[in-house]
N, C-alpha and C positions, 0 to 999 in steps of 0.2 A: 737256922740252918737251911742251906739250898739244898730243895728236891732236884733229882736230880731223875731223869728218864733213866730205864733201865729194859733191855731187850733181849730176849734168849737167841739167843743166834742158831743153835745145834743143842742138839739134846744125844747121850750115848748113852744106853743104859745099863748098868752095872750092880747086879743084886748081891750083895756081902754084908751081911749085919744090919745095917742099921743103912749101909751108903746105898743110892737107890740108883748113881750112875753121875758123871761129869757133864755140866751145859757150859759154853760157849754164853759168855754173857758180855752185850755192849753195853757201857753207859753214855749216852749217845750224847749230851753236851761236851763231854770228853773228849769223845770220838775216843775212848777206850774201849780194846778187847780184852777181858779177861779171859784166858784158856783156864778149862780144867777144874772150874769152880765147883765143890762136891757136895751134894743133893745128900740130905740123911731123912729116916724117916724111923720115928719110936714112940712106941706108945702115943698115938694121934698127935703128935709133934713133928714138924718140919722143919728144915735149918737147909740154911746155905755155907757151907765152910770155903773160905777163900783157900787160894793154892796153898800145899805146900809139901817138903821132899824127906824122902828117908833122912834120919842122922846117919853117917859114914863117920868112922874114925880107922885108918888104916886100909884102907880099900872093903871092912866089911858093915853094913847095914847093922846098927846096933836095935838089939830086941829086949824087951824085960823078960822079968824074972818067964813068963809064961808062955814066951816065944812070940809076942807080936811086936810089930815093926814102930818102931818110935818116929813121929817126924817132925820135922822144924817148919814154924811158919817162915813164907817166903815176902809175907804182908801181912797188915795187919789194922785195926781200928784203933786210935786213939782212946775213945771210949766207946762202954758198950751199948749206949742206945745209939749211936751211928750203926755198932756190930748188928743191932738185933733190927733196924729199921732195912740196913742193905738186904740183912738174911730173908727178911719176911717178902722185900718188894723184890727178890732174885724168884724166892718159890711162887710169889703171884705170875711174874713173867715168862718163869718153865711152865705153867700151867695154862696159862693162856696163848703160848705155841704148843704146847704139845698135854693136850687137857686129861691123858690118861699117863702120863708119866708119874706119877707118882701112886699110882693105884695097884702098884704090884702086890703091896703090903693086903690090903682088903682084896683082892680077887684069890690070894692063898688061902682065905681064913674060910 
């Protein structure tokens, strides 16, 4: 498998559950931008989740049974050690633009 560069472009922070905010990420032999890519953070575990959008059926945003919002990937991994290698070298590269992003979780506690 090719490694592939991986660069945080922008970092927004956004504290809900588990999401800790959306970065901006190039993969720079690409010359890819990912928008939007979302930062999670649970029980000392970090993930990178690739885009993706509400389900809609009928003009309304469909919810489960307990009222939260369903969504569709927009992309996706073939397999998941490609999934779990992009995830981990997206949070090395939010971290190393912006070294206190992901520290919201430990400065509440």
């Amino acid at each position: 498998m090719t490694k592939l560069s991986i660069v945080c472009q922008d970092w927004k922070p956004l504290k809900r559950n588990t999401l800790c905010g959306f970065a901006r990420i190039h993969v720079v032999e690409m010359d890819l931008v990912i928008h939007d890519v979302a930062l999670h953070e649970s029980h000392g575990k970090r993930w990178a989740q690739l885009p993706s959008r509400p389900w809609v059926k009928d003009g309304a945003v469909i919810t489960d049974d307990a009222g939260k919002v369903q969504y569709s990937p927009l992309l996706e991994f073939g397999r998941r050690e490609v999934r779990d290698a992009f995830s981990a070298r997206v949070v090395q590269a939010l971290l190393e633009a912006y070294p206190g992003a992901l520290a919201l979780e430990e400065a509440s506690s």
